[in-house]
N, C-alpha and C positions, 0 to 999 in steps of 0.2 A: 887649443883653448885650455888655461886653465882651470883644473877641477877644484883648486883652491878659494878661486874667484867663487863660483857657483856655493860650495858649501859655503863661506864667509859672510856672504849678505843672501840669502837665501829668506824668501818671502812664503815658503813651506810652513804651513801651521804644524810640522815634526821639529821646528827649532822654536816656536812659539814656547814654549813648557822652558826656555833657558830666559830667566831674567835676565837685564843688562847689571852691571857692575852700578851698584847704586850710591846716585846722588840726590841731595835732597832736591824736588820738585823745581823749585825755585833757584837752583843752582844750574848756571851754565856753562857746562863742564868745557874745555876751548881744547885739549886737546885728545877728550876720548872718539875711538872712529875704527869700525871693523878692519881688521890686518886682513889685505886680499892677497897675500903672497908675495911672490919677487916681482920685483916692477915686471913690466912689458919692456920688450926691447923697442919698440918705436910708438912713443904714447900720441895718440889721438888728439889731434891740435883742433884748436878752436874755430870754431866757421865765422870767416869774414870774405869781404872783398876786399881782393888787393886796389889798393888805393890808386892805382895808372889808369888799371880800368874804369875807376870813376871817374877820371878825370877825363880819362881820352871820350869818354859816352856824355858827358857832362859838356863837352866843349864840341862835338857834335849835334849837341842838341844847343847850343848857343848858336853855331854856322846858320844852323838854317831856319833859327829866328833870325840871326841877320839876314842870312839873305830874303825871308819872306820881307821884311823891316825896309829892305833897298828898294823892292818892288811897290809894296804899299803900304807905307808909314805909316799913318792915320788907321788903316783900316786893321793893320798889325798891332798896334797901342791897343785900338777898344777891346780887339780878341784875344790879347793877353790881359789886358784889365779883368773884360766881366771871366774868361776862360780858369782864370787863375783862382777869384773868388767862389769859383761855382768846385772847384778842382779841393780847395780847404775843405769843404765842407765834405765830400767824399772821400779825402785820406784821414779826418774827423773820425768818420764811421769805421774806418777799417783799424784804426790806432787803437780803440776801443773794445773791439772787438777783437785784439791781440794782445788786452793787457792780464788774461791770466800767466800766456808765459810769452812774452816779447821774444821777438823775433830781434836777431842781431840789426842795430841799427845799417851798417853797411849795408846788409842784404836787400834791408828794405831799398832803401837808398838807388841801389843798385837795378831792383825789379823796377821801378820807375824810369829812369835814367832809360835801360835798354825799350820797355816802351815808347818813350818818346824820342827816343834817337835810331836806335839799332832797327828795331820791329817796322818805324816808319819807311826810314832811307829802303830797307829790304822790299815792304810792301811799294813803294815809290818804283823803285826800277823794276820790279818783278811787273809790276800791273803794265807798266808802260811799254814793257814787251809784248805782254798780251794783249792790250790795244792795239799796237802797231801791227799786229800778225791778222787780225781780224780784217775783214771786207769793211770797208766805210765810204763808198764812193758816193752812192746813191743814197736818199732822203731815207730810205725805209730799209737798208743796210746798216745805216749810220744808227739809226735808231733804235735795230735789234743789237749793235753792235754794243751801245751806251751801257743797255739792259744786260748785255751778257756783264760786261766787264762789270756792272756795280753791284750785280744782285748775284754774281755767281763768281768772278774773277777774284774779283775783292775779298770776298768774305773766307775764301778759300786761301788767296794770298795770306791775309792780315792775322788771320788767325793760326795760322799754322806762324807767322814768323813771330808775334806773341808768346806762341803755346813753347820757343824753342827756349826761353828763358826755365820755364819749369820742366823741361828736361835735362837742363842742364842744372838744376835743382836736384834731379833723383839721381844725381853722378857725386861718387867720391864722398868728401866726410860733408857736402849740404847735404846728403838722404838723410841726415842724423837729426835736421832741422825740419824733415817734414814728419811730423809726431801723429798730426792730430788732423782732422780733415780742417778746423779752423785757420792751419798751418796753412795747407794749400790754396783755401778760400782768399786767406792775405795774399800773396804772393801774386796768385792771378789777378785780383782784384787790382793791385796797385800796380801792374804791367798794364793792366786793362785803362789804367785811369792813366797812366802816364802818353800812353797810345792818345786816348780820348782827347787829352791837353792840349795838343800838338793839333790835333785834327779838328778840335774845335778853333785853335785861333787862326787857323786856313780857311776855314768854311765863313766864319763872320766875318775876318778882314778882305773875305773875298767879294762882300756886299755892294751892292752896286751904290748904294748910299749909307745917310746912319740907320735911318728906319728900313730899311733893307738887314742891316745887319743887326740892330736889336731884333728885330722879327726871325731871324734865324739862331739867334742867341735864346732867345724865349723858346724854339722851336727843341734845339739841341742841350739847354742847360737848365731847362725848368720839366720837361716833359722826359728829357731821355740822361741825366747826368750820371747815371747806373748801368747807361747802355754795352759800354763795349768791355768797362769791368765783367756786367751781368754775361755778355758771351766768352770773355775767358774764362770765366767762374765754371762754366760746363767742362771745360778741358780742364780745369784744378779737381775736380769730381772726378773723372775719368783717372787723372793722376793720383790722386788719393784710393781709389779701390786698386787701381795696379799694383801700388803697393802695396795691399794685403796681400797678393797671391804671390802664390813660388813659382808657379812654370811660368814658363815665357810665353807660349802663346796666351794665357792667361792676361799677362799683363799688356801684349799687342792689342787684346781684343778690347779692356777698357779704356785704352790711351785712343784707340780708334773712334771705339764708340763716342769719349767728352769729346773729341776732336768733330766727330760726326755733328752732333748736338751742337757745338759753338758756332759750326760751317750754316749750320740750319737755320737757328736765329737770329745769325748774324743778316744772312739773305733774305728771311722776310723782312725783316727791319727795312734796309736798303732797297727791297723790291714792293714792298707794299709805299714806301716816298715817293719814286716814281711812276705811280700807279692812281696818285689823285690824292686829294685830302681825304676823304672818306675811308678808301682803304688803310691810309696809314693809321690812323685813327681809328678804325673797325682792329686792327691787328695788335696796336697800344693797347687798346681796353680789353677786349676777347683771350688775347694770350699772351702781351710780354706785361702785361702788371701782373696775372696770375702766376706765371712763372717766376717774376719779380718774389713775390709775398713768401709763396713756396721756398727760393732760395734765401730772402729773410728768416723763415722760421726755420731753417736748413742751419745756418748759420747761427742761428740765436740756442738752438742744442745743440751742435757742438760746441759752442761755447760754455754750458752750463755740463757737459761732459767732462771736458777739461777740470774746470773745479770735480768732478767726482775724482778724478784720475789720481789729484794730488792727494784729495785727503786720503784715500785707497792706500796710498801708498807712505803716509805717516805714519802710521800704527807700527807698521814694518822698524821706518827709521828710529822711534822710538824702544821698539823692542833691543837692535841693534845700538844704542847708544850713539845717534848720530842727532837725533836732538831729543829736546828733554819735553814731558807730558804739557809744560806751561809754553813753551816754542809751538808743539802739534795746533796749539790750543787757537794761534792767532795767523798760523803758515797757512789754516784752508779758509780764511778769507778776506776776498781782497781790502775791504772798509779796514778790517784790524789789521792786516798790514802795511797799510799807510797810515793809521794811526800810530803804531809801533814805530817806525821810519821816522815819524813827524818827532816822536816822545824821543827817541834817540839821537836826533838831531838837535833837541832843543834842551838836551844835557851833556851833549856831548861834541857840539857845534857838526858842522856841514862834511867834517871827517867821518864821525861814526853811523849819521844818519847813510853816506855812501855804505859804510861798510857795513851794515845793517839790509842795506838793500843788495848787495853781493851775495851774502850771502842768500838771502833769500831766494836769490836766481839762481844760486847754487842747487838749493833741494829743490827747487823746480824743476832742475835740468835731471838728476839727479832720478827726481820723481820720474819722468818720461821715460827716462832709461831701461828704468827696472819695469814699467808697463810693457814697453816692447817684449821685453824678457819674459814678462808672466806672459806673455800671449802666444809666447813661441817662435819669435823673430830672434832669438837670440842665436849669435855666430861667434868667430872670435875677435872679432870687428867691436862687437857691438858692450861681449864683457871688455874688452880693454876700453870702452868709450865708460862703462861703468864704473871699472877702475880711476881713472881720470878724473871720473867728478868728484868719487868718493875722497879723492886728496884734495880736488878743487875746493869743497865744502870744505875740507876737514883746515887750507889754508885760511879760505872765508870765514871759517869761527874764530880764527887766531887773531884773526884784525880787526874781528868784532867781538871779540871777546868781553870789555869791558862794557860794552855799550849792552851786550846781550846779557850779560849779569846784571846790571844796573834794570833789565825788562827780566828779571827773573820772575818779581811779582805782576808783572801786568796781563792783566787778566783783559780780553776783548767783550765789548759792552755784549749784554743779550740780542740776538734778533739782529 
């Protein structure tokens, strides 16, 4: 690792007392930016998904809407109509609550996509082994048999084949994209919801009429549409503390435990349906809305984290000349920075207002970086990801140069 990196952007109040090379407030300087040394011999690429794999998981999750589609038309239409509307409004919530620092479109993309393809087809032939291997001959075999497979096979299948997306998340340069416990809450959430898409328009089209299947539609997309998000969400928690810790059994034991928790919930859900309207209902109210609300207010601070994280770490970039005191003034909040985007856009057409918003993602990424680093995660992995941005940003100024001058005076309303 280099030690030039470290001294060069160093968020130590011993290089506080060094002003930066001054410009006036109001000036945005496009190409001042801390010198980190000689490059890296292999710099830190940008996290996406290769684009095969979306297509190949995208076109398996078309297969087998068609083939549900060949089986039963009609009851396939309605479960994709109401399953699709009900499905907006949950990746609504999660876009929302991932707009202090967006997640690469791809990825998201992607965490969907294998929910609804990858996690299914797994969970499909996995279960189907395990049904087949059970006793079902007789009436009261058959019927312990149901009970294993849905309230204990299942939950253990689905969830583990779910949870394999955000392990493949904490592999390679995606660890770089999970920041923030908010980070991980998206990711499962939208595996969770892509899972649920799928498995809602089987369970409705499977109705034995219409009012069959709006009564299971009402049952599954008004009462539970946060269901199988809410049980990957416990394995995105498990995944987010494993990676705070350094040892390895350390991080077995919270991957096990959210793993633990999602198998849990996942089965009383499934075991309390087969078990009568009362109980499922006694189980809805008593502990998955409580746990629901919990993981709402879970969600709603780290999210309000997040904005600490950034502004944390403005003070620094301004020390450093990487942006100027009227930039800090509008980077830590979201309202002024889409008014600054809008203002920039609308002097400088749908060019600058992009390049405006670049950069923006720049210091955000930028911002993350160097958090890891104050906390003590930093490797040589992690300053060479620093490095990176520091030129990334320092390109993003170049192209918004003009547009960010032209916002030298703009000042973000009060409050």
């Amino acid at each position: 690792m280099h030690t030039s990196t470290r001294r060069a952007y160093s968020t130590g109040h011993n290089r506080a007392k060094r002003a930066p090379r001054g410009y006036p407030s109001q000036v945005s300087h496009t190409t001042a930016f801390p010198y980190l040394g000689p490059p890296y011999p292999a710099p830190v690429r940008k996290v996406g998904a290769p684009l095969a794999v979306i297509i190949g998981l995208g076109t398996l999750a078309a297969l087998i809407l068609s083939l549900l589609t060949a089986v039963n038309p009609a009851g396939t239409l309605l479960g994709f109509a109401l399953a699709t509307a009900a499905m907006v409004l949950v990746l609504a919530c999660y876009l929302w609550l991932d707009r202090w620092e967006p997640e690469p479109p791809r990825l998201l993309v992607l965490a969907f996509l294998w929910g609804s393809s990858g996690a299914v087809l797994i969970s499909i032939v996995v279960e189907m082994l395990i049904d087949s291997s059970l006793p079902g001959r007789t009436a009261g075999a058959e019927a312990t048999g149901s009970f294993v497979t849905v309230a204990v096979a299942a939950p253990i299948v689905e969830e583990a084949a779910k949870g394999l997306f955000l392990l493949l998340m904490m592999t390679g340069r995606r660890r770089a994209e999970l920041n923030t416990l908010t980070d991980c809450l998206v990711y499962a959430g939208l595996t969770g919801a892509g899972f649920a898409w799928l498995e809602n328009i089987v369970y409705i089209g499977n109705g034995e009429g219409v009012s069959s299947s709006l009564a299971v539609a009402g049952l599954r997309l008004i009462l539970g549409p946060f269901a199988h998000p809410l049980f990957t969400t416990m394995f995105g928690i498990g995944v987010y503390f494993a990676l705070q810790q350094r040892g390895l059994l350390a991080k077995v034991f919270f991957l096990l435990t959210g793993y633990a928790a999602a198998v849990l919930l996942h089965g009383l859900w499934n075991g309390s349906a087969l078990m009568g309207a009362g109980t499922y209902l006694g189980v809805y109210v008593l502990w998955m809305m409580p746990i629901f609300a919990l993981i709402v207010t879970l969600a709603v601070a780290s999210r309000r984290r997040e904005r600490h994280i950034i502004a944390a770490q403005l003070a620094p970039m301004v020390t450093h000349g990487l942006v100027t005191p009227v930039e800090a003034g509008w980077l830590g909040s979201l309202p002024a920075r889409r008014q600054a985007v809008a203002l920039a856009k609308r002097d400088g057409g749908r060019v600058a207002g992009t390049a405006v918003k670049r950069f923006v993602q720049a210091v955000v990424e930028l911002a993350y970086a160097r958090d890891r680093i104050d906390r003590g995660f930093g490797d040589a992995r992690l300053f060479a990801l620093q490095h990176d941005e520091v030129a990334r940003m320092a390109a993003a100024r170049m192209e918004a140069g003009p547009a960010l001058y032209r916002l030298g005076g703009y000042r973000p309303p009060s409050g």
